[in-house]
Jmol script that loads the backbone (N, CA, C; Angstrom):
load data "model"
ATOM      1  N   UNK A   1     -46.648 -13.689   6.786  1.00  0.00           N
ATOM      2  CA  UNK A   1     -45.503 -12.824   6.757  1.00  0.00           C
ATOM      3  C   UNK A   1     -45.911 -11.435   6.280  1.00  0.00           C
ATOM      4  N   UNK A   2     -45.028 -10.824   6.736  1.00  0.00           N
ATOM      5  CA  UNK A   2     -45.830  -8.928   6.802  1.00  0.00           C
ATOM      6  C   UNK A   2     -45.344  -8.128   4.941  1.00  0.00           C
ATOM      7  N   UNK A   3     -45.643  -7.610   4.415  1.00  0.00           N
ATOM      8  CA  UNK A   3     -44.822  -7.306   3.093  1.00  0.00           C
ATOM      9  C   UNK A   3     -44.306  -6.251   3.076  1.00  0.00           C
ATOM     10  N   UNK A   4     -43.073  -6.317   2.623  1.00  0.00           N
ATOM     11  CA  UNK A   4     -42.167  -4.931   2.188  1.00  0.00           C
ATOM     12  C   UNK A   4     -42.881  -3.954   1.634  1.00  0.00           C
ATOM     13  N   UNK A   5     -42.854  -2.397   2.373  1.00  0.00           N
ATOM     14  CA  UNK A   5     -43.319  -1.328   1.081  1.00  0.00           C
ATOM     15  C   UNK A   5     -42.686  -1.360  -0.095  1.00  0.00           C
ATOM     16  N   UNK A   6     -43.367  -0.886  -1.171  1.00  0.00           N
ATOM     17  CA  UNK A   6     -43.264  -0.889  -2.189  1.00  0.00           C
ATOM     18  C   UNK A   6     -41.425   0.195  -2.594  1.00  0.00           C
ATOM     19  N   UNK A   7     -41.620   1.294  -1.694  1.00  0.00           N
ATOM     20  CA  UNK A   7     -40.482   2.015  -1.304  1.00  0.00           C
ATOM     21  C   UNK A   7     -38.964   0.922  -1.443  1.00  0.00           C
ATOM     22  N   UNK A   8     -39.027   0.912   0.329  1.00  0.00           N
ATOM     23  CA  UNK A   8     -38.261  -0.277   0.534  1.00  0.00           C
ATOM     24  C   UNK A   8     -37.332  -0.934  -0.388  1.00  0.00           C
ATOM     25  N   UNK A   9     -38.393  -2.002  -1.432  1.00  0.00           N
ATOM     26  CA  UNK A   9     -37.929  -2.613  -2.126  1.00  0.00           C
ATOM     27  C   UNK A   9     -37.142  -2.361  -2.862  1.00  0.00           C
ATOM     28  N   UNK A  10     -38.114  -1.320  -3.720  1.00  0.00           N
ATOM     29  CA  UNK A  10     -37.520  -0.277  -5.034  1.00  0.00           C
ATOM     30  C   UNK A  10     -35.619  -0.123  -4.357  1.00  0.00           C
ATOM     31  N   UNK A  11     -35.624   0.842  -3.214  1.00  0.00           N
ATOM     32  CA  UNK A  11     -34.506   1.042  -2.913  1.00  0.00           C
ATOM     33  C   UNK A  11     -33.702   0.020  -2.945  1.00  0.00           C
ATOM     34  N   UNK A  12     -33.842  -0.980  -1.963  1.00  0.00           N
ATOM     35  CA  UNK A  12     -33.205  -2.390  -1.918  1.00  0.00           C
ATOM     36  C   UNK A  12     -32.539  -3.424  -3.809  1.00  0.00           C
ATOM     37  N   UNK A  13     -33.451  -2.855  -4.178  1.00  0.00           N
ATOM     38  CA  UNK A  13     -33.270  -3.652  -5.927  1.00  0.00           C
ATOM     39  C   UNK A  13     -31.776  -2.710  -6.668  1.00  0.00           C
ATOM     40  N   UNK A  14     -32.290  -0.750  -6.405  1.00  0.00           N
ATOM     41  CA  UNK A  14     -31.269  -0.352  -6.837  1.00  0.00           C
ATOM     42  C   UNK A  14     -30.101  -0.435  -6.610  1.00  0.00           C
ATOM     43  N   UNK A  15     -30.271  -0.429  -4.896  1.00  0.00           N
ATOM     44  CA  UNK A  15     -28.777  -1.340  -4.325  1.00  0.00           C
ATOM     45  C   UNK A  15     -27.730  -2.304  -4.790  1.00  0.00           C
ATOM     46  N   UNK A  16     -28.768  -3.080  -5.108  1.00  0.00           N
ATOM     47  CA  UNK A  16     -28.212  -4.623  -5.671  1.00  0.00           C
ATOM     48  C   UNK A  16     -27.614  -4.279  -6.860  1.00  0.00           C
ATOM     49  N   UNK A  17     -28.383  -3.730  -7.611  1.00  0.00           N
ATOM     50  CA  UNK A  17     -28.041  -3.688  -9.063  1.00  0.00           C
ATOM     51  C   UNK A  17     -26.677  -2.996  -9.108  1.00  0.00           C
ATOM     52  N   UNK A  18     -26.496  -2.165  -8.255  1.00  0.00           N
ATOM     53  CA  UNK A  18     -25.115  -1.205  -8.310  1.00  0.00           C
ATOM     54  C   UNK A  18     -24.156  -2.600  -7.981  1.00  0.00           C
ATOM     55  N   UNK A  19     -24.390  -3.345  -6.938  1.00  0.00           N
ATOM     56  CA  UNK A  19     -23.426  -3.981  -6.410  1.00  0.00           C
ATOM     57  C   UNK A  19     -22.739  -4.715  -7.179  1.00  0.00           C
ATOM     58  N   UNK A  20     -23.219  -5.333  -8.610  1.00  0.00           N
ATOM     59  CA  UNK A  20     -22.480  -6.259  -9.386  1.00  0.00           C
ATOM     60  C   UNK A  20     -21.766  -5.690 -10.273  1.00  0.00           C
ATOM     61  N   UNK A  21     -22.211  -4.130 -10.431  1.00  0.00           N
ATOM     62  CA  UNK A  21     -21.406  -3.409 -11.334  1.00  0.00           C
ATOM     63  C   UNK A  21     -19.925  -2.790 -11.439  1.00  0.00           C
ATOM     64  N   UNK A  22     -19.127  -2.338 -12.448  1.00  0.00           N
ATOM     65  CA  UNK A  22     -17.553  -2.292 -12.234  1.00  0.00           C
ATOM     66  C   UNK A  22     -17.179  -1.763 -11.478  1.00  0.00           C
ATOM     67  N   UNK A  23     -16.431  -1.264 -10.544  1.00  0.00           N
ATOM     68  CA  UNK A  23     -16.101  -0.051 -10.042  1.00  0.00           C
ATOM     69  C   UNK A  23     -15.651   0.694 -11.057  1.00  0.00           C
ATOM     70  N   UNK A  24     -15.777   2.208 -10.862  1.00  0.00           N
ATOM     71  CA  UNK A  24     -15.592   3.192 -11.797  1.00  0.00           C
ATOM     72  C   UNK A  24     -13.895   3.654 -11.174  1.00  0.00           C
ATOM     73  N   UNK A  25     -13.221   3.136 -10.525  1.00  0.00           N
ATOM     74  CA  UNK A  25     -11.897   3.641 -10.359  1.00  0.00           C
ATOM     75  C   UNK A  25     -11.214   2.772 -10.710  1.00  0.00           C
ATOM     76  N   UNK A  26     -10.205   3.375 -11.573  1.00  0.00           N
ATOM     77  CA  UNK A  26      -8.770   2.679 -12.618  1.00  0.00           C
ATOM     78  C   UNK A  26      -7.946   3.358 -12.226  1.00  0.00           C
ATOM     79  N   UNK A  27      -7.176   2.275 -11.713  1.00  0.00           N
ATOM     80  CA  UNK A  27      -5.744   2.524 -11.471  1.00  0.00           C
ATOM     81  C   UNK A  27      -5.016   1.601 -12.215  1.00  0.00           C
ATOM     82  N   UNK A  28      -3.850   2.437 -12.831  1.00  0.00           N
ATOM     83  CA  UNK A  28      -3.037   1.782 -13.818  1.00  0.00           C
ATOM     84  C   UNK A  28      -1.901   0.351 -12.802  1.00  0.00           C
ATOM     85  N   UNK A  29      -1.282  -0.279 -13.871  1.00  0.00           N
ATOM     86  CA  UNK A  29      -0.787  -1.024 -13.062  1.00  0.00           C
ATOM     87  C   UNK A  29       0.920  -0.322 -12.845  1.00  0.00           C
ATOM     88  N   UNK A  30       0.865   0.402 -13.198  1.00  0.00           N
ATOM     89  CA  UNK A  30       2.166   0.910 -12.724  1.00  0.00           C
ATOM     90  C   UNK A  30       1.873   1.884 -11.235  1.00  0.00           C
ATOM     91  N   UNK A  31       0.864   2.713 -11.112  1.00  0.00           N
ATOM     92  CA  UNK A  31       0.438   3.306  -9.835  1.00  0.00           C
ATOM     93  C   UNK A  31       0.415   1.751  -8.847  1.00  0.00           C
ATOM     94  N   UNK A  32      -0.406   0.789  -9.138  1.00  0.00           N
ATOM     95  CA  UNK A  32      -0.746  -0.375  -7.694  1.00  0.00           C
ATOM     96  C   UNK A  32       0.734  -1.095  -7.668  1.00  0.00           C
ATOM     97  N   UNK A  33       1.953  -1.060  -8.571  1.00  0.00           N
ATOM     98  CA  UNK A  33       3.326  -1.546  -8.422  1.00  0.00           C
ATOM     99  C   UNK A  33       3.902  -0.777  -7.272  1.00  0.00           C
ATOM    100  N   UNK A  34       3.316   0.974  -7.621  1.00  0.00           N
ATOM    101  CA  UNK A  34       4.239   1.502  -6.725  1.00  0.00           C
ATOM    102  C   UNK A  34       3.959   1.845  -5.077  1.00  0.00           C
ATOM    103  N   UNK A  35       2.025   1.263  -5.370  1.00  0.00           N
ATOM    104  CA  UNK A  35       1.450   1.308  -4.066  1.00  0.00           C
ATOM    105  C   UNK A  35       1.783   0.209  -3.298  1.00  0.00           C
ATOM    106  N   UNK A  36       2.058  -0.594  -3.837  1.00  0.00           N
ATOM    107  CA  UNK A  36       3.014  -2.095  -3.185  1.00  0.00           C
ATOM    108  C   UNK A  36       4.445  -1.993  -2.610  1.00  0.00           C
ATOM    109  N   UNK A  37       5.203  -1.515  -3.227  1.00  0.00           N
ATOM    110  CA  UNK A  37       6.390  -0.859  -3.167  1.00  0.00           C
ATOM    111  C   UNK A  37       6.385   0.157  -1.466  1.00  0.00           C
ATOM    112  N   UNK A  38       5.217   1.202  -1.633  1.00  0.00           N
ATOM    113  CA  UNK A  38       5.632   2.143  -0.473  1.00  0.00           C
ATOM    114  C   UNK A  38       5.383   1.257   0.523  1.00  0.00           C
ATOM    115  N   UNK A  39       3.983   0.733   0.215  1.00  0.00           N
ATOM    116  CA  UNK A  39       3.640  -0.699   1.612  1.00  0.00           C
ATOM    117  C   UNK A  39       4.905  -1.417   1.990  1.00  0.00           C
ATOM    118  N   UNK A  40       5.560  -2.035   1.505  1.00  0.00           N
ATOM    119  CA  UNK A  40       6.412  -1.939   1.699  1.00  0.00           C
ATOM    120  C   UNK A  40       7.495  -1.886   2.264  1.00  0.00           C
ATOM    121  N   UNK A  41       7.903  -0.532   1.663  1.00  0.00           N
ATOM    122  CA  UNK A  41       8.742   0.234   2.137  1.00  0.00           C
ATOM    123  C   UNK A  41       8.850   0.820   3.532  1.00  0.00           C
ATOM    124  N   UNK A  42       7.786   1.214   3.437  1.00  0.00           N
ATOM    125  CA  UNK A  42       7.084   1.725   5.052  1.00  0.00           C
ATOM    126  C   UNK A  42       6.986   0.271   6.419  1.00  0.00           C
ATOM    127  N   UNK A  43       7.364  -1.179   5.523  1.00  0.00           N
ATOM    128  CA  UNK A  43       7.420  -2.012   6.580  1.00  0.00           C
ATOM    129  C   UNK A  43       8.869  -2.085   7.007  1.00  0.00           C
ATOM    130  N   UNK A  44       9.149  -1.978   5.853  1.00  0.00           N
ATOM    131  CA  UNK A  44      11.089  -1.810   6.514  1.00  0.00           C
ATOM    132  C   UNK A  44      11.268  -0.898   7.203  1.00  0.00           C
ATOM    133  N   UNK A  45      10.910   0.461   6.910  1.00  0.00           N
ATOM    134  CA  UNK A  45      11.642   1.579   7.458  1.00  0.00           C
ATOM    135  C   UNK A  45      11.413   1.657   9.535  1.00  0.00           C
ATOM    136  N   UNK A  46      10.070   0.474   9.545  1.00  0.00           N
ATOM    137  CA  UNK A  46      10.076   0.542  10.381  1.00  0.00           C
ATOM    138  C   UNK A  46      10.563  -0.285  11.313  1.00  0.00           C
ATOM    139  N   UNK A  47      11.037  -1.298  10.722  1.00  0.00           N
ATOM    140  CA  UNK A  47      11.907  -2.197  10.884  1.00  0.00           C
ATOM    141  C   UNK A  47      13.159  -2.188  11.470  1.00  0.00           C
ATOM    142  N   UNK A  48      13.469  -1.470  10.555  1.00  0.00           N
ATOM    143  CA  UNK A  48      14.910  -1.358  10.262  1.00  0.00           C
ATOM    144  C   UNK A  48      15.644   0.022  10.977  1.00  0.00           C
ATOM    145  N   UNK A  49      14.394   0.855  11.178  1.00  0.00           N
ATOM    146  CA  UNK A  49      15.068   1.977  11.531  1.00  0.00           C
ATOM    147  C   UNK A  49      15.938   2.267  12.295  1.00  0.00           C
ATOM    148  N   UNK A  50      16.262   1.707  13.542  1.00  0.00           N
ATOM    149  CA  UNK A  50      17.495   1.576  14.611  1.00  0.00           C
ATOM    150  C   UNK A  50      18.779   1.327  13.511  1.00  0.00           C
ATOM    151  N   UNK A  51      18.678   0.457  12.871  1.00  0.00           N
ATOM    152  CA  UNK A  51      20.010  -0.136  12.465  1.00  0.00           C
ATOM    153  C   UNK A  51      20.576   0.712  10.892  1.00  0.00           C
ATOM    154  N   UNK A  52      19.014   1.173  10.044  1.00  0.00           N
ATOM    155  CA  UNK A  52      19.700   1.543   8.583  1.00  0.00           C
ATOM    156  C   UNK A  52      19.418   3.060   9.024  1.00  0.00           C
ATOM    157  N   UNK A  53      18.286   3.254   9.360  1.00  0.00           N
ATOM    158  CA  UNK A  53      18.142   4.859   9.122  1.00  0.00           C
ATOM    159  C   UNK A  53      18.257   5.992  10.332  1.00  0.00           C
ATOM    160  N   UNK A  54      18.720   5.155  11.357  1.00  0.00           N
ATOM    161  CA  UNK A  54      18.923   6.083  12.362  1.00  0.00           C
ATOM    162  C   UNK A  54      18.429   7.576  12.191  1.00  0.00           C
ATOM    163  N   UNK A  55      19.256   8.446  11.219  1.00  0.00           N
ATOM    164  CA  UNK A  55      19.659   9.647  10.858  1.00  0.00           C
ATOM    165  C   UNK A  55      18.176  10.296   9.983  1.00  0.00           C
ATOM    166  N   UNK A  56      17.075   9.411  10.111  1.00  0.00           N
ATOM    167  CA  UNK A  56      16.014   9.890   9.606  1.00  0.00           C
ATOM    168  C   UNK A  56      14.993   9.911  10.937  1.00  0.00           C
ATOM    169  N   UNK A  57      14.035  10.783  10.402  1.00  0.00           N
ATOM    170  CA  UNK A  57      13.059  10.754  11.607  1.00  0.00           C
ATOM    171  C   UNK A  57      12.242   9.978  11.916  1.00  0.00           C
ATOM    172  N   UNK A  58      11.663   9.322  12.768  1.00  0.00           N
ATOM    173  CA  UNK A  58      10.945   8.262  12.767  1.00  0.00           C
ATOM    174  C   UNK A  58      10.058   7.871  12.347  1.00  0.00           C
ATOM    175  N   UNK A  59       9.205   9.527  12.783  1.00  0.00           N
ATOM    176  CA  UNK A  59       7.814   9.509  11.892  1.00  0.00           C
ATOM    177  C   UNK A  59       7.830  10.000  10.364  1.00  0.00           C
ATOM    178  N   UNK A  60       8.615   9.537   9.635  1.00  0.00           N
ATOM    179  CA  UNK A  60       8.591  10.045   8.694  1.00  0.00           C
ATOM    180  C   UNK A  60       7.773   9.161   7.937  1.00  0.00           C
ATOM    181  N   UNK A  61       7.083   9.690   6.872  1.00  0.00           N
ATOM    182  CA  UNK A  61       5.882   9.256   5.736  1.00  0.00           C
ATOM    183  C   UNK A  61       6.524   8.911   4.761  1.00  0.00           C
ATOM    184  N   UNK A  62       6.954   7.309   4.521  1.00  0.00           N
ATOM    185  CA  UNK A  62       7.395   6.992   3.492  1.00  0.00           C
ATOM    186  C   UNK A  62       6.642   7.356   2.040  1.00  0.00           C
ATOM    187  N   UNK A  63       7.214   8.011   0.827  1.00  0.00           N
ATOM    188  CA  UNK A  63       6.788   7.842  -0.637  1.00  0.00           C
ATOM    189  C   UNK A  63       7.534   7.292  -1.507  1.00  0.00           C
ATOM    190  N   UNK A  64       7.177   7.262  -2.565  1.00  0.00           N
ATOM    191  CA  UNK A  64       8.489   6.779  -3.306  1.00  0.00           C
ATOM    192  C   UNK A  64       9.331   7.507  -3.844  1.00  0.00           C
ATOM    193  N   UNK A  65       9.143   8.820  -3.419  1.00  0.00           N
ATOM    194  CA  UNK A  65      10.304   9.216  -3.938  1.00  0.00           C
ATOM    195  C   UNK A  65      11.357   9.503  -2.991  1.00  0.00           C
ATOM    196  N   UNK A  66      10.937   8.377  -1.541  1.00  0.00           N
ATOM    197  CA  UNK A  66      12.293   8.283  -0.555  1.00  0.00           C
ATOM    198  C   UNK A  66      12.508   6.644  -0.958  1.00  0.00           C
ATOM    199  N   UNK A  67      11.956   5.915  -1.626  1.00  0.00           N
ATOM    200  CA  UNK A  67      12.482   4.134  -1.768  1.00  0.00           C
ATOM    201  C   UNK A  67      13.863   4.629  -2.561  1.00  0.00           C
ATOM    202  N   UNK A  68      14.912   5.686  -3.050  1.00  0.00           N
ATOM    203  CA  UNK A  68      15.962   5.373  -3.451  1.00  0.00           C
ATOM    204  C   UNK A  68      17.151   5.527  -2.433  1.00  0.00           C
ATOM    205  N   UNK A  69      16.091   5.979  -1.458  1.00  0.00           N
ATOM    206  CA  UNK A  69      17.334   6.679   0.190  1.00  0.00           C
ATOM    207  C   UNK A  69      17.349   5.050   0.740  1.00  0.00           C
ATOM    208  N   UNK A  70      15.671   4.611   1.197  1.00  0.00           N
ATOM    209  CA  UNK A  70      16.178   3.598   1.885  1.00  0.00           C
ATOM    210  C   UNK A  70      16.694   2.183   1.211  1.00  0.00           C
ATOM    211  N   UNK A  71      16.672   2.412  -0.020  1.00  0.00           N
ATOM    212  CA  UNK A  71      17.549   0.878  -0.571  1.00  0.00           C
ATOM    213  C   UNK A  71      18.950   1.052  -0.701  1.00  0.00           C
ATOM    214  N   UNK A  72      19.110   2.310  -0.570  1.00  0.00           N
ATOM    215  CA  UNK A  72      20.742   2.922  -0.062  1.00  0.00           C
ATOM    216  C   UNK A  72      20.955   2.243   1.049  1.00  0.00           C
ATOM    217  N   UNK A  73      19.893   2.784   2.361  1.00  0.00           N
ATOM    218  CA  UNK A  73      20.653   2.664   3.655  1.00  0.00           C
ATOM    219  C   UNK A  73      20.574   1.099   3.948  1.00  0.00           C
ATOM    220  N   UNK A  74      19.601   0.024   3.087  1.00  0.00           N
ATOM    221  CA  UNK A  74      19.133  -1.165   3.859  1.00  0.00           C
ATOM    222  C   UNK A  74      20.868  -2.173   2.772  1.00  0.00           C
ATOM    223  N   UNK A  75      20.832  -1.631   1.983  1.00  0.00           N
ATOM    224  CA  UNK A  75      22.401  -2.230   0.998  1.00  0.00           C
ATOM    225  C   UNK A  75      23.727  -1.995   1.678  1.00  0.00           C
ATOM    226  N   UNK A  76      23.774  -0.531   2.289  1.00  0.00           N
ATOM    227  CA  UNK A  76      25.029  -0.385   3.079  1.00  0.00           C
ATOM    228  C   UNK A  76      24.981  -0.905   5.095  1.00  0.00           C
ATOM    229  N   UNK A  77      24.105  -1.124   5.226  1.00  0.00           N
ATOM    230  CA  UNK A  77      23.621  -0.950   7.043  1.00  0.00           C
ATOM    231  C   UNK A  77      23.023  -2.156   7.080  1.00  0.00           C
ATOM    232  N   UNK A  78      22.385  -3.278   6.411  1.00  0.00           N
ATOM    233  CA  UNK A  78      21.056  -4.123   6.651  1.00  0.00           C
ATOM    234  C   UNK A  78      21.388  -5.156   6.831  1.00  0.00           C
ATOM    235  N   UNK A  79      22.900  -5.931   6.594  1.00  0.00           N
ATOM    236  CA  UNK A  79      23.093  -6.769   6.008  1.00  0.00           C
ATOM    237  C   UNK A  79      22.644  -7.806   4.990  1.00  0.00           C
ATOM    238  N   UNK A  80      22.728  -8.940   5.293  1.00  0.00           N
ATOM    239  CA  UNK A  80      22.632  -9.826   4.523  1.00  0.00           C
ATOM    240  C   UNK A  80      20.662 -10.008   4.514  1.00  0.00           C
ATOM    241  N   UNK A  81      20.197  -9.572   5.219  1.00  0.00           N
ATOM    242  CA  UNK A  81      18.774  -9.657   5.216  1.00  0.00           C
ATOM    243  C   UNK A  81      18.258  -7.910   4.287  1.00  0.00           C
ATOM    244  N   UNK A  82      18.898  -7.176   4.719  1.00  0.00           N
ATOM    245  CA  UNK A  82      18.775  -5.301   4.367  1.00  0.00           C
ATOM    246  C   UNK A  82      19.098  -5.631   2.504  1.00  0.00           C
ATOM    247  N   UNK A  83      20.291  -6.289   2.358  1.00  0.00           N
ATOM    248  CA  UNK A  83      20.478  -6.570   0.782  1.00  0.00           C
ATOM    249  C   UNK A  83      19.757  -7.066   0.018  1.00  0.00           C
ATOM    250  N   UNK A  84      18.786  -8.278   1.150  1.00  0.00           N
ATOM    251  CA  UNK A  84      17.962  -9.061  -0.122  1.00  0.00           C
ATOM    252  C   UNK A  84      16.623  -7.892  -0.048  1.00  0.00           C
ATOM    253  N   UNK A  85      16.479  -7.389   0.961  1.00  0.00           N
ATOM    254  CA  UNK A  85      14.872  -6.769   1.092  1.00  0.00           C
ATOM    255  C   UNK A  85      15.064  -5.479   0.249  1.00  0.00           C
ATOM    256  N   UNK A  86      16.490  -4.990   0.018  1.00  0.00           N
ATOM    257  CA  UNK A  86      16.396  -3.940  -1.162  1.00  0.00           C
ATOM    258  C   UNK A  86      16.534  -4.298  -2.239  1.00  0.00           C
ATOM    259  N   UNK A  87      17.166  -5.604  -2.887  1.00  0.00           N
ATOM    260  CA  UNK A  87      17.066  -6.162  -3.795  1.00  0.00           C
ATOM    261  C   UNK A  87      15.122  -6.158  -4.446  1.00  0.00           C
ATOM    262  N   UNK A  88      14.162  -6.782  -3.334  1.00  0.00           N
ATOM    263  CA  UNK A  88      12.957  -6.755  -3.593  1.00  0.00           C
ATOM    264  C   UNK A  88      11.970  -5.463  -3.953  1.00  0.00           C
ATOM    265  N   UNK A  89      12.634  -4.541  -3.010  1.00  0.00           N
ATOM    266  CA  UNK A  89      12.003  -3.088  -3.207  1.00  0.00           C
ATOM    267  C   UNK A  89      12.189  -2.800  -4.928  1.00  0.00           C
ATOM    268  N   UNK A  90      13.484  -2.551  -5.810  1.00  0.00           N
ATOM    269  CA  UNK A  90      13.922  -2.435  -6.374  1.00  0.00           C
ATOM    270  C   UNK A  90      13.324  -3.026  -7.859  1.00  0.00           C
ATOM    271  N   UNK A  91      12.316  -4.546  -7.629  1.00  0.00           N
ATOM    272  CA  UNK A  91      11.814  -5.033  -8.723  1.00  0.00           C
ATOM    273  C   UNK A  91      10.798  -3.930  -9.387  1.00  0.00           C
TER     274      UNK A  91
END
end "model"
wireframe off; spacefill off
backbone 0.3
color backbone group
């Protein structure tokens, strides 16, 4: 069998070694609540849009600081399915 340069390896080892280590990005758990939330949100809106949000644009970029419009429109327009899925947004 032929042998790795000495290079190679070296590189290959530092690799590894990174790989078991923490990731250096923290996100609080209130940011990944609300990154759950727009996910989401953004599945209803697209959902739902014929029936709750007509009066919004289609392509619009859900954030959260529109989840208080659409748990409006999915409570008054959604029915009985629009009530429970804003009920969930809302936790």
């Amino acid at each position: 069998m032929k042998q790795v340069p000495k290079e190679v390896r070296a590189y290959l080892a530092a690799i590894g070694r990174k790989g078991g280590t923490k990731s250096r990005r923290s996100l609080s758990s209130a940011a990944a609540h609300d990154m759950v939330r727009v996910r989401e949100a953004r599945k209803i809106f697209r959902e739902f849009h014929a029936q709750c949000f007509w009066f919004m644009r289609p392509d619009l970029r859900v954030t959260v600081e529109d989840i208080p419009a659409l748990v409006r429109g999915l409570r008054q327009n959604g029915g009985r399915q629009g009530f429970l899925l804003a009920a969930k947004l809302c936790r």
